[in-house]
C-alpha positions as CSV (number, residue, x, y, z in Angstrom):
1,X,0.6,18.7,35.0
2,X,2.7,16.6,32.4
3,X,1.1,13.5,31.2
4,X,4.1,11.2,29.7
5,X,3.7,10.2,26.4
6,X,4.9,6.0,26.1
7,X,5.2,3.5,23.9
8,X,2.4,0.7,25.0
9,X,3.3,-2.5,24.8
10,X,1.6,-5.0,22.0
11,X,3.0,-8.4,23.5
12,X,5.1,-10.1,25.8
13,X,7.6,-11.4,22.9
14,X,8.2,-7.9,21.3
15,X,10.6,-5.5,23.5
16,X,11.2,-2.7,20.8
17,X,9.4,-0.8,18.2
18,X,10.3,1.6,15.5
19,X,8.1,5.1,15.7
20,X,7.5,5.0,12.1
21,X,5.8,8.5,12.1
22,X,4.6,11.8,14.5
23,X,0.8,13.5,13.3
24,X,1.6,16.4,15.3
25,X,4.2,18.7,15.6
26,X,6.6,19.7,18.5
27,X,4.4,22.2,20.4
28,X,0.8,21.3,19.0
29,X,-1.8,21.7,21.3
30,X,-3.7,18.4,20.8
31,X,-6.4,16.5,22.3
32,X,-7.4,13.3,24.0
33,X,-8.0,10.3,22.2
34,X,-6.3,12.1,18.8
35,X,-3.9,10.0,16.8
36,X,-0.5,11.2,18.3
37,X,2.1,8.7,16.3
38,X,2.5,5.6,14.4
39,X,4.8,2.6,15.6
40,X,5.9,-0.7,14.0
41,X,7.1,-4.1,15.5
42,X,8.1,-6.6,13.9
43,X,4.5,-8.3,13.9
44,X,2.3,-5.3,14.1
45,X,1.9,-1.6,13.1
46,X,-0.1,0.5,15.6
47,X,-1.7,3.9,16.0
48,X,-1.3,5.5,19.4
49,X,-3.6,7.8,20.8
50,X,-3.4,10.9,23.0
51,X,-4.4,9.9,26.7
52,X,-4.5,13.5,27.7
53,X,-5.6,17.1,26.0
54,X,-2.8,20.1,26.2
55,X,0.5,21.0,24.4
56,X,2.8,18.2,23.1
57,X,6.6,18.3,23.6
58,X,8.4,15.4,21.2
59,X,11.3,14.0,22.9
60,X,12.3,11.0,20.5
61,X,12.2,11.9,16.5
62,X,10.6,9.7,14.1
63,X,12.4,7.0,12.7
64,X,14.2,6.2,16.0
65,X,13.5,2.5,17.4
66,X,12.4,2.2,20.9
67,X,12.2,0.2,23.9
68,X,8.3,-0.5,24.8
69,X,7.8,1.7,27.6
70,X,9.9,4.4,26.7
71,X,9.1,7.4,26.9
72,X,8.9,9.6,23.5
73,X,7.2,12.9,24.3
74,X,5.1,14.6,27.3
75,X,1.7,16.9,27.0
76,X,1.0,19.6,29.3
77,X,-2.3,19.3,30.2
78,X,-2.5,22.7,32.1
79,X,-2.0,24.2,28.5
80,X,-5.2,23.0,27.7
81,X,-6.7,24.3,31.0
82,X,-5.3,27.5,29.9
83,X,-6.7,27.9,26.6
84,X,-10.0,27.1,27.4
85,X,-12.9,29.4,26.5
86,X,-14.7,31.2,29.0
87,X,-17.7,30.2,30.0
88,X,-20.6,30.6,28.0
89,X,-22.6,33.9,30.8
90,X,-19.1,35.8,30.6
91,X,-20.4,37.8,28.3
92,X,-24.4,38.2,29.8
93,X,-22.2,39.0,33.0
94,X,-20.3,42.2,31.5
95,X,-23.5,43.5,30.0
96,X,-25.0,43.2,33.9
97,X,-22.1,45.5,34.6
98,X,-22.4,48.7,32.0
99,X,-23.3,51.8,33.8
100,X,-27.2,52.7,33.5
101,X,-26.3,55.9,31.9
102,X,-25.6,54.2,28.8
103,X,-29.3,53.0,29.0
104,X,-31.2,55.7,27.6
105,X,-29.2,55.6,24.3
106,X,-30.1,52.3,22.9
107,X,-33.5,54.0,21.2
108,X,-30.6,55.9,19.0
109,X,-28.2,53.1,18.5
110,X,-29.5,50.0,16.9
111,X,-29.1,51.7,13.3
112,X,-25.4,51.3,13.3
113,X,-25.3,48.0,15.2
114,X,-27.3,46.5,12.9
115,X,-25.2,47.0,9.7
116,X,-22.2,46.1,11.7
117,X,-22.6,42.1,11.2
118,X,-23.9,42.7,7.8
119,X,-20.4,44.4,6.9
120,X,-18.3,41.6,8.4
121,X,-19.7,39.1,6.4
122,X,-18.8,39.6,2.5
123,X,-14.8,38.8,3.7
124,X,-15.5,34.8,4.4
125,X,-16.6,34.2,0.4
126,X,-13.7,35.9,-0.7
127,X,-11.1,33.6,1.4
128,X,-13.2,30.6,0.8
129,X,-12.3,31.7,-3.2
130,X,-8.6,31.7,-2.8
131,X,-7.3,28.2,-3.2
132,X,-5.3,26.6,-0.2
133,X,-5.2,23.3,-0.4
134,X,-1.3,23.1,-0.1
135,X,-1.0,24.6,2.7
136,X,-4.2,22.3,4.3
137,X,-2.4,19.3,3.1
138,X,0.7,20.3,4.9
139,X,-1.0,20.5,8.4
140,X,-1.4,16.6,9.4
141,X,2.6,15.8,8.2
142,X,5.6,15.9,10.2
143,X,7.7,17.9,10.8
144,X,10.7,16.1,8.4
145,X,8.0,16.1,6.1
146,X,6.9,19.2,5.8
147,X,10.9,20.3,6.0
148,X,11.7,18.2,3.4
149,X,8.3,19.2,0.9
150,X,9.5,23.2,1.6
151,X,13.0,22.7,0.2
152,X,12.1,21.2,-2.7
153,X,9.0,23.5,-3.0
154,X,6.9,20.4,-3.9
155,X,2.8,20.9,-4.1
156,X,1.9,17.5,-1.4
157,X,-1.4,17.3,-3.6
158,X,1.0,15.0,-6.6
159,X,2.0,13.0,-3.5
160,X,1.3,9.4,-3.2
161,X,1.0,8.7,0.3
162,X,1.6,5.0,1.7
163,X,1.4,5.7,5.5
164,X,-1.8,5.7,7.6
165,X,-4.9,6.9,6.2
166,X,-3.0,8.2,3.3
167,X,-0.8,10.5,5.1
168,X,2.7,11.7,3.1
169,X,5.8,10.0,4.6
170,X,9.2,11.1,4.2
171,X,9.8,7.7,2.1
172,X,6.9,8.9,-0.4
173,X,8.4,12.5,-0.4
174,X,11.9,10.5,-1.6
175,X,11.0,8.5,-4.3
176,X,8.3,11.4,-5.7
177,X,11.6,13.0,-5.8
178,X,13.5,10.4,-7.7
179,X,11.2,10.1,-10.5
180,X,10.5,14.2,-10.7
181,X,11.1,15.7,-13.7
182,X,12.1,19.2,-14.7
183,X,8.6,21.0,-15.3
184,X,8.4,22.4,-18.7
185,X,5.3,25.0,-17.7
186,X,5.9,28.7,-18.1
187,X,5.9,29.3,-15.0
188,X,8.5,31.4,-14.5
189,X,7.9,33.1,-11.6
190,X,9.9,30.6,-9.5
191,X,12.8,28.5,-11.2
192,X,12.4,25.2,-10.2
193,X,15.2,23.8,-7.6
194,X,18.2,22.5,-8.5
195,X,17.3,20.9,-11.5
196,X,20.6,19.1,-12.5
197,X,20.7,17.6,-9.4
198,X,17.5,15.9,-9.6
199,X,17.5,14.8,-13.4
200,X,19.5,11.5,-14.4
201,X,21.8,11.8,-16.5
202,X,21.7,9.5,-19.9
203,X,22.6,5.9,-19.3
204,X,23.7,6.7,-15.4
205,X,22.3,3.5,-13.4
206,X,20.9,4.7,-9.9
207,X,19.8,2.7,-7.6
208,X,17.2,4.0,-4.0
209,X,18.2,1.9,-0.6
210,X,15.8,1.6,2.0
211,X,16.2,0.0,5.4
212,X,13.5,-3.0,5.9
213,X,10.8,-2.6,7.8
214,X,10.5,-4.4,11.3
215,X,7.3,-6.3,9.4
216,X,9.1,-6.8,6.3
217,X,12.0,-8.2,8.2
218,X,10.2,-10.5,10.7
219,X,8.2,-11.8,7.4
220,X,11.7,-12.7,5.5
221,X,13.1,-14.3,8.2
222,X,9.6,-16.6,9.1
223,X,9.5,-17.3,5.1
224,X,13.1,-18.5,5.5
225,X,12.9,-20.3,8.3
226,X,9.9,-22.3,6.7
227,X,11.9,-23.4,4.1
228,X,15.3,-24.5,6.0
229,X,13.5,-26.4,8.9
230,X,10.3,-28.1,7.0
231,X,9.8,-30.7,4.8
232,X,7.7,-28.8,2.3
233,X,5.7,-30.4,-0.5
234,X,2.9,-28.7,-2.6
235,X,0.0,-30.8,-4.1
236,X,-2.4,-29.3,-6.8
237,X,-6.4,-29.9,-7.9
238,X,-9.0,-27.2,-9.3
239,X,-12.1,-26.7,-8.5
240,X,-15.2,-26.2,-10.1
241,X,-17.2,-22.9,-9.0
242,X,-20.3,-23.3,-10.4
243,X,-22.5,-24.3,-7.5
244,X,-20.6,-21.7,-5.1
245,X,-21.2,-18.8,-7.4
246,X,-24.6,-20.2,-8.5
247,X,-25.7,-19.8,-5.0
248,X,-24.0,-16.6,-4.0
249,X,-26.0,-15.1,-7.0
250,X,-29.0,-16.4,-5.9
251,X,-28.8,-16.0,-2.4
252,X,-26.8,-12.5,-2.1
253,X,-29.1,-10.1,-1.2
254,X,-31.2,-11.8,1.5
255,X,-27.8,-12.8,2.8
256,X,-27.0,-9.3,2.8
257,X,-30.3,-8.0,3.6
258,X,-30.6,-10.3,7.0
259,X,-27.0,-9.5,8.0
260,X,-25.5,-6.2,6.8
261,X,-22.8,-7.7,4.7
262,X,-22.0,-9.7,1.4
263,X,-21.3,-13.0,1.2
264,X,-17.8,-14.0,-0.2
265,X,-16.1,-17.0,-1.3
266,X,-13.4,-17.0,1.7
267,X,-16.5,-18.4,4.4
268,X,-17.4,-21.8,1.9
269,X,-13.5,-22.5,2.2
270,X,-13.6,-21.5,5.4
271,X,-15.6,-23.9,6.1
272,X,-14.4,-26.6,3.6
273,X,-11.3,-26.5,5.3
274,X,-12.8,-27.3,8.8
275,X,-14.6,-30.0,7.4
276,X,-11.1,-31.4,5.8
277,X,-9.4,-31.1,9.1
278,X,-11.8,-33.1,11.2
279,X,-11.3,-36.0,8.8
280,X,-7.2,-35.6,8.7
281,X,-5.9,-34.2,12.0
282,X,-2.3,-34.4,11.3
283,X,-3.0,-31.4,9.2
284,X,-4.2,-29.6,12.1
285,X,-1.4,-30.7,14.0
286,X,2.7,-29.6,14.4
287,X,6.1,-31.1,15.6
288,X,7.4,-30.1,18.7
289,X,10.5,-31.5,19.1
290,X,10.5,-35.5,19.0
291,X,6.3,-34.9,19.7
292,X,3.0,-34.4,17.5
293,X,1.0,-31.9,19.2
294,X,-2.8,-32.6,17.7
295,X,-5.2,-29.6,18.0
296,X,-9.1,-30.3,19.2
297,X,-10.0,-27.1,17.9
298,X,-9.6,-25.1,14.5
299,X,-8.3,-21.6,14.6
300,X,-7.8,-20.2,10.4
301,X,-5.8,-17.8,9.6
302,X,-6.5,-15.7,6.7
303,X,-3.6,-14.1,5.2
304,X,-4.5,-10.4,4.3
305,X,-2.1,-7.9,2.4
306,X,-1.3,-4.5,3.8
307,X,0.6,-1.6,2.3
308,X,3.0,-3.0,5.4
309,X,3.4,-6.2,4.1
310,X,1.6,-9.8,4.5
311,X,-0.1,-10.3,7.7
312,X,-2.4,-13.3,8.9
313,X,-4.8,-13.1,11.3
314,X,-6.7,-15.9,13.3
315,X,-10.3,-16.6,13.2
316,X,-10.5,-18.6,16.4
317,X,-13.2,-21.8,16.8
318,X,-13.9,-21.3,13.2
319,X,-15.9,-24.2,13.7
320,X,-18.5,-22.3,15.4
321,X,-19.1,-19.3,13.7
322,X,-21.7,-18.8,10.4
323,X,-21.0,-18.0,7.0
324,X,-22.4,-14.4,8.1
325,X,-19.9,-14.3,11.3
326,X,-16.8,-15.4,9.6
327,X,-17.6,-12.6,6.5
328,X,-18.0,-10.6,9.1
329,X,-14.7,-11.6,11.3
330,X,-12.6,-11.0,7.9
331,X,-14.5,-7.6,7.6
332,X,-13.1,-6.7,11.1
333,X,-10.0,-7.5,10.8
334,X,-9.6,-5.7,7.3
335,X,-10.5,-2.9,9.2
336,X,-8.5,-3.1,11.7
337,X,-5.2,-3.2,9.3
338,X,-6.4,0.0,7.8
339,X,-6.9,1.8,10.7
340,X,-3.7,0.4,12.4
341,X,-5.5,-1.6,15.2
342,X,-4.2,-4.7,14.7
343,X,-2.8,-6.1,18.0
344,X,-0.6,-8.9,18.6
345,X,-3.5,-11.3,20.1
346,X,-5.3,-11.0,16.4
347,X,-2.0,-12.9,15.0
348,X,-1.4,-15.4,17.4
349,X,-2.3,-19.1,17.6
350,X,-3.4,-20.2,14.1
351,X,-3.4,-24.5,13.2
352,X,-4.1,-23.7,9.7
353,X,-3.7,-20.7,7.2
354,X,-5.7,-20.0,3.9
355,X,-3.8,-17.4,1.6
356,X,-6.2,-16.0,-1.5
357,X,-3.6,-14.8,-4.4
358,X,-6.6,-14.6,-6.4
359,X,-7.8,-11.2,-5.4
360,X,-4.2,-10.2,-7.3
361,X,-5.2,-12.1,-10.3
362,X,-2.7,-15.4,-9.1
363,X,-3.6,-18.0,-11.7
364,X,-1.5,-20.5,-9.5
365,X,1.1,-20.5,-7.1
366,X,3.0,-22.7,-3.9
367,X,1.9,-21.1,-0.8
368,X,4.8,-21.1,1.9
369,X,4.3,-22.7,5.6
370,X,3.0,-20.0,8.1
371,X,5.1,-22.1,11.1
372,X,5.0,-23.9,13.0
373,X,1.3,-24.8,11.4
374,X,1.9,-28.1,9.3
375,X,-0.6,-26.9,6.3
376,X,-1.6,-24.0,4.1
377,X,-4.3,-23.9,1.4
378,X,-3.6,-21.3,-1.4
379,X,-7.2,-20.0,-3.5
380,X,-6.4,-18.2,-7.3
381,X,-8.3,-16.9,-9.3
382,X,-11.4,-18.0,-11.3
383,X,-10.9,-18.4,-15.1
384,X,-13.8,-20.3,-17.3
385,X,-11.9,-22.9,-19.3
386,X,-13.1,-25.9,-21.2
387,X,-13.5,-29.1,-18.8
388,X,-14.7,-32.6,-20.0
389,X,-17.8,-33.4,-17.8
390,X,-20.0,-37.0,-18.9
391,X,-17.8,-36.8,-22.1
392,X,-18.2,-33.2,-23.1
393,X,-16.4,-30.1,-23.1
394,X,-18.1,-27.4,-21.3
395,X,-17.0,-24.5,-19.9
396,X,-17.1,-23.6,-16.6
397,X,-15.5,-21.5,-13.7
398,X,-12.6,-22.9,-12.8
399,X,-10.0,-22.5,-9.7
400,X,-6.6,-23.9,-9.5
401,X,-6.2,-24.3,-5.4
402,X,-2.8,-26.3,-3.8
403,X,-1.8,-27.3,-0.5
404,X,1.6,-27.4,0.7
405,X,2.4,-29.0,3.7
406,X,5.0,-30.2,6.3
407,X,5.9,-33.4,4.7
408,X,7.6,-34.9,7.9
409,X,4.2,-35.3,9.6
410,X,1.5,-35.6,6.5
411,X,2.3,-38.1,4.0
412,X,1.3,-37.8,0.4
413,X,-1.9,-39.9,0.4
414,X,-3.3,-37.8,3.5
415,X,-2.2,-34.4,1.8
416,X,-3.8,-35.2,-1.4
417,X,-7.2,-36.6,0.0
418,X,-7.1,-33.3,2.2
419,X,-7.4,-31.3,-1.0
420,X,-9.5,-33.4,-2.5
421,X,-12.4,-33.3,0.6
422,X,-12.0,-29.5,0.1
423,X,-12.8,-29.9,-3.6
424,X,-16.2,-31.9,-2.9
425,X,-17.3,-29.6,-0.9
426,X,-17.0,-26.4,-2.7
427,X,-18.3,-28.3,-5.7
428,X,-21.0,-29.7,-3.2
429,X,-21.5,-26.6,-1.2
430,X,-25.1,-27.9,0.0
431,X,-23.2,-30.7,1.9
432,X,-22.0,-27.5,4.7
433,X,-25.4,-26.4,5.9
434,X,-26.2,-23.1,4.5
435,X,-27.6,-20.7,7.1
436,X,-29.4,-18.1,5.3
């Protein structure tokens, strides 16, 4: 029986997908519920599974974009039927079988059985000492990739990989390639491969051209569109951290005792942010058309980076949820990129968007629109720096935050007290009711 291998469909908006990679090879026997292949949207990248166990036949290469739906490969499933073991009493029922007259010799025999195991096992320690880890590191690549890595007789353990779970792409393969160069070992068993080919010559200027990616071209063209068709305006305050880090110092391990999981600074924003948007709507709000549509409910989105590019997903009724639920909800969905599970509901139907730079070391930055959300809060990073508080220069841990905003529907005066509610309450952080 063939079981048709598709490409499953991630949302109603996307029609096509590029199949960025194959795990297995043309003819692999694999089985259910393994990784099979990698695809990428324009919104999402995603990790497709085997639905059936038997031998896989790869009909569409990687690197070829698809219609959802279509069809890229089939497994035969009687394969696996076929190489199944027998059953566990085949072998009780041969032994049922020998002829009695061999009965009468097992008094005389168990001397040379015995040593028979014994002499079998000294070969496993001597191919456990040969090293292979080449040749293991070739087995999860595909097939281009392994092609490719053969020609150039390239060991895959210098290889950087950027595709999922670390796996070698033919991209990584490329630019290893580009920046090779020629080994001055003694080895000289094997000449290396066309070295003038692969060194630069002095003073040549060489340029690499890569096609975008669905992801990285869906985010240029959102980022552009932001900018054409909004009225954006960024306003600036800093914070002061003490209190926040004061109590995540204090509090840290019950918090992560009682729920299984540390407690960051993205859930006090979090919430500051819902608390700011209850008290200015129009930041919560968007223009459709000649209209202001006003949300009654606060979904954040939480702008994450990925080796794929930026990608935000939605914490929905953020208004609800703990500090413990919402460190947890980021947890999830950091996860999720990583294991390329991310699916198109996760990135849909934000009203506001918080991007941390800070984790990068951003001292300060203007944080684009995520349309067609009005607002966007951008976090830094925490420097100590000398601030004059009751007429005295202290220092204390400081964070430059900004808002930029969609100044056709949030005036100034709004926009600024926004940032500055936000402000009070991380500097207040009792005032947002801790549940420890």
């Amino acid at each position: 029986m063939l079981v048709e291998v598709k490409v499953p469909s991630v949302g109603e908006s996307v029609t096509e997908a590029l199949l960025a990679q194959w795990f297995k090879n043309d003819g692999d026997t694999v089985k259910k519920d393994e990784p099979l292949f990698v695809i990428e949207t324009d919104k999402v990248t995603l990790e497709v599974v085997s639905e059936a166990a038997g031998r896989l036949a790869i009909k569409v290469q990687e690197g070829e974009t698809v219609a959802i739906g279509a069809v890229v490969g089939t497994i035969d499933a009687a394969a696996a039927e076929a190489a199944e073991p027998p059953p566990a009493d085949a072998a009780p029922e041969k032994k049922e079988t020998q002829p009695p007259a061999a009965q009468p010799r097992e008094p005389e025999e168990p001397a040379p059985e015995a040593p028979a195991p014994t002499v079998a096992e000294p070969p496993p320690p001597q191919t456990e000492a040969i090293p292979a880890e080449p040749l293991q590191d070739l087995d999860g690549l595909s097939p281009s990739v392994r092609r490719l890595i053969a020609e150039k007789n390239l060991d895959p353990a210098q290889i950087t990989g950027s595709g999922p779970a670390g796996r070698i792409t033919k991209g990584d393969v490329i630019l290893f390639l580009e920046g090779l160069q020629p080994p001055a070992s003694d080895s000289g068993d094997e000449p290396p491969p066309q070295p003038p080919a692969e060194t630069p010559k002095t003073g040549e200027e060489r340029i690499t051209r890569k096609p975008m990616s669905p992801i990285r071209r869906r985010i240029a063209s959102h980022l552009l569109n932001a900018k054409q068709n909004t009225a954006m305006l960024t306003t600036f305050n800093d914070i002061d951290m003490t209190r926040v880090m004061a109590l995540r110092s204090e509090y840290k391990e019950r918090f992560k005792k009682k729920y299984g999981i540390s407690l960051g600074m993205m859930s006090f924003f979090i919430k500051a942010c819902v608390e700011a948007l209850k008290e200015f709507p129009e930041v919560n709000a968007y223009i459709d058309d000649k209209d202001i549509v006003y949300h009654h409910y606060y979904h954040i989105g939480v702008a994450i980076g990925s080796e794929k590019g930026l990608v935000v997903p939605v914490i929905r009724h953020a208004d609800q949820l703990s500090f413990a639920e919402l460190e947890q909800a980021i947890i999830d969905f950091v996860d999720k990129i990583k294991e390329n599970r991310l699916e198109l509901s996760d990135l849909e139907g934000g009203t506001f968007t918080i991007s941390n730079g800070g984790v990068f070391g951003s001292l300060l930055s203007t944080p684009i629109l995520n349309m067609p959300q009005s607002g966007i809060l951008g976090m830094h990073r925490v420097d100590r720096r000398p601030v004059a508080i009751d007429e005295q220069i202290v220092i204390r841990p400081m964070m430059y935050v900004a808002l930029s905003y969609d100044h056709r529907i949030i005036d100034g005066r709004e926009a600024v007290t926004f940032l500055k509610r936000i402000k009070e309450c991380i500097e207040n952080p009792e005032r947002m009711m801790m549940e420890i």
